[in-house]
C-alpha positions as CSV (number, residue, x, y, z in Angstrom):
1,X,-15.5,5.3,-26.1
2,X,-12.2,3.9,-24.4
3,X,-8.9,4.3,-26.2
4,X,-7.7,0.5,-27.0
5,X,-4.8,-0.3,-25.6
6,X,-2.8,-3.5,-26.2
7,X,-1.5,-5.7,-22.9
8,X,2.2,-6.1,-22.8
9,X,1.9,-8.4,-19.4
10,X,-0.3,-8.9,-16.8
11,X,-0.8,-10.6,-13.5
12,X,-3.0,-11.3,-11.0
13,X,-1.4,-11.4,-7.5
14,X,-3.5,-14.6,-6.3
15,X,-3.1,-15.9,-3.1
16,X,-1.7,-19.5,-3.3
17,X,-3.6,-22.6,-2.8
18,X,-1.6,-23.2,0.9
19,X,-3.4,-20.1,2.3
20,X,-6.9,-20.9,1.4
21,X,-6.1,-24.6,3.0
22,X,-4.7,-23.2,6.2
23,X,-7.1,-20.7,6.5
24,X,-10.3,-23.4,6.4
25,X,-8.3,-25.1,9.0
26,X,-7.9,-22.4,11.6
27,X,-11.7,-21.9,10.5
28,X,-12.4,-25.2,11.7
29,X,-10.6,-25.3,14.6
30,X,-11.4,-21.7,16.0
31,X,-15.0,-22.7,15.0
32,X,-15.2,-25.8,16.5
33,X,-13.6,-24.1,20.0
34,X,-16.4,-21.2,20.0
35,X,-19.2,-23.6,19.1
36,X,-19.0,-25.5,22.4
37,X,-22.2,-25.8,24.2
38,X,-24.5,-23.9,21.5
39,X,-26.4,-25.7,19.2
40,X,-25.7,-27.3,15.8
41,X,-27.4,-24.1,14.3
42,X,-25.3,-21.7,16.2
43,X,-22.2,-23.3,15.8
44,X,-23.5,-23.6,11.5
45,X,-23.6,-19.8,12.1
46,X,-20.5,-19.4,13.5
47,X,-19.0,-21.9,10.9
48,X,-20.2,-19.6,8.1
49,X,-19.5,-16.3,9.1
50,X,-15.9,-17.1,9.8
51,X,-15.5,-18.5,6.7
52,X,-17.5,-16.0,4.8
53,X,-15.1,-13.3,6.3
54,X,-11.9,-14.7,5.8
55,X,-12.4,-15.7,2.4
56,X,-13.7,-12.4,1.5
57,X,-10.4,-11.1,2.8
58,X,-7.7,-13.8,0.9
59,X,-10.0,-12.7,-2.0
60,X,-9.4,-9.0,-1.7
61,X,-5.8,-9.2,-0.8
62,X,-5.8,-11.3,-4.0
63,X,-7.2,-9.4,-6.3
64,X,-4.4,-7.0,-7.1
65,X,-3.5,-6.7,-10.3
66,X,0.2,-5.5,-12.7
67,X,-0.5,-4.4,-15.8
68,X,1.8,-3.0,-18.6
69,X,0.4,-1.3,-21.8
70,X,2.3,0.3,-24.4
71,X,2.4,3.7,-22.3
72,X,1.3,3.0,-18.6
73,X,2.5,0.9,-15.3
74,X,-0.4,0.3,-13.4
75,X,-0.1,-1.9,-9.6
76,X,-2.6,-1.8,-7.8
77,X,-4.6,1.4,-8.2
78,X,-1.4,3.4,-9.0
79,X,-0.3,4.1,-12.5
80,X,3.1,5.2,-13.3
81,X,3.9,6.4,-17.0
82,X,6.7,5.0,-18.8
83,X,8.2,7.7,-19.7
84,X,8.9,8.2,-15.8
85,X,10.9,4.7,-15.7
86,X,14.7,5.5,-15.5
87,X,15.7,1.9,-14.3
88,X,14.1,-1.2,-14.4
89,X,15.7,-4.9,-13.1
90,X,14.4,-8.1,-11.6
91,X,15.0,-8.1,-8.0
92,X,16.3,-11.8,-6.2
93,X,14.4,-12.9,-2.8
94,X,17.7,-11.4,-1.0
95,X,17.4,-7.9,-2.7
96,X,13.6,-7.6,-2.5
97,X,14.0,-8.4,1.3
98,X,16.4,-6.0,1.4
99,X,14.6,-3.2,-0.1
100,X,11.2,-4.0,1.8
101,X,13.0,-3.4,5.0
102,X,16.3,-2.4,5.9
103,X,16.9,-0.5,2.7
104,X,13.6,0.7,2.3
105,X,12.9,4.1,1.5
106,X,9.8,5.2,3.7
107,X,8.3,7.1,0.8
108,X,8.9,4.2,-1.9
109,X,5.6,2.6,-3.5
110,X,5.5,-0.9,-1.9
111,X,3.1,-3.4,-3.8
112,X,4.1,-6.9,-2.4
113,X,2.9,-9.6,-0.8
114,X,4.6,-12.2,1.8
115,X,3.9,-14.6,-0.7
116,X,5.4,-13.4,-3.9
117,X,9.4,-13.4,-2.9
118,X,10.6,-12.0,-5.7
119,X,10.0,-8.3,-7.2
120,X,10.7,-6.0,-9.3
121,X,12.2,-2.6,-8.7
122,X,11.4,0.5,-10.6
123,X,14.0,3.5,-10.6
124,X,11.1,6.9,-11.3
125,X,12.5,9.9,-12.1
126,X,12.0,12.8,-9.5
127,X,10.5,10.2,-7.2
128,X,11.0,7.2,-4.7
129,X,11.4,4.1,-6.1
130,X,8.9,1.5,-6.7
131,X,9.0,-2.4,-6.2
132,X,6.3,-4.3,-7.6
133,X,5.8,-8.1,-6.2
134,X,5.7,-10.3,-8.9
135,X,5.7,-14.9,-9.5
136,X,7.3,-13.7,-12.7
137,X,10.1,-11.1,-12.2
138,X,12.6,-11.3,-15.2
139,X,9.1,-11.2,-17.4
140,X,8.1,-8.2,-16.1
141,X,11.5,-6.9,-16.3
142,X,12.1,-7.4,-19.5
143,X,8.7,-6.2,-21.0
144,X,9.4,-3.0,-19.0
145,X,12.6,-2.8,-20.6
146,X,11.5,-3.3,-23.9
147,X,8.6,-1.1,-23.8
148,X,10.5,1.8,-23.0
149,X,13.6,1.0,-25.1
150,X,14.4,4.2,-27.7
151,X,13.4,1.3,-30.7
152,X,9.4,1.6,-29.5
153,X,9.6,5.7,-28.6
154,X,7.0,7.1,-32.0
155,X,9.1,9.9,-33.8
156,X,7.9,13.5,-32.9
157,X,6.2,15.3,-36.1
């Protein structure tokens, strides 16, 4: 039996409508240019498995998840404590480019995406920082913040 634990926030990192659309059209076009002189079968074929693979991958690279419980982090598959969270703050576009290239830390964990320009960085104790890509930064910033605030820490017995 699972311990319940109650969702602060959570997001799906989805990729946006605009991919899947340009993605069927350089389906349709790199399709149509490799089915050239086969037949309507082969170039069906060709048609599907193109498709078949690329939206398997949009799917995949979509399906990463943020989730915040009263005691956990989790992004992606890693899961950071929040008691390890010394700083939290909603990052601009500027300042996540920034920190996802010339200020990055090589050993920082790094969950964006090119389509999420905003993001929210995560000061860990004893470890690089983390920036988690997010449509919803000051959201996530501020559950963060209130989840770890000294108001929601339980009393020691």
């Amino acid at each position: 039996m699972g311990v319940n634990r109650e969702r602060l926030y959570y997001e799906r990192l989805r990729v946006p409508v605009s991919w899947w659309l340009v993605s069927a059209t350089c389906v349709l076009m790199l399709g149509t240019t490799l089915w050239a002189g086969f037949s309507v079968v082969t170039g069906l074929l060709i048609y599907l498995v193109m498709g078949g693979l690329l939206a398997l991958a949009l799917a995949t690279f979509g399906a990463v998840t943020v989730e915040l419980t009263e005691t956990d982090l989790v992004a992606g598959s890693r899961k950071l404590a929040l008691s390890q969270i010394t700083e939290v703050s909603a990052m601009s576009e500027a300042q996540t480019t920034a920190l996802r290239g010339p200020r990055a830390q090589a050993a920082a964990y790094l969950l964006i995406r090119p389509y999420l320009p905003e993001s929210v960085y995560f000061a860990v104790a004893g470890q690089p920082y983390w920036l988690i890509g997010t449509r919803r930064p000051a959201e996530l910033a501020a559950a963060v913040a209130e989840a770890i605030s000294p108001q929601h820490v339980e009393p020691v017995r």
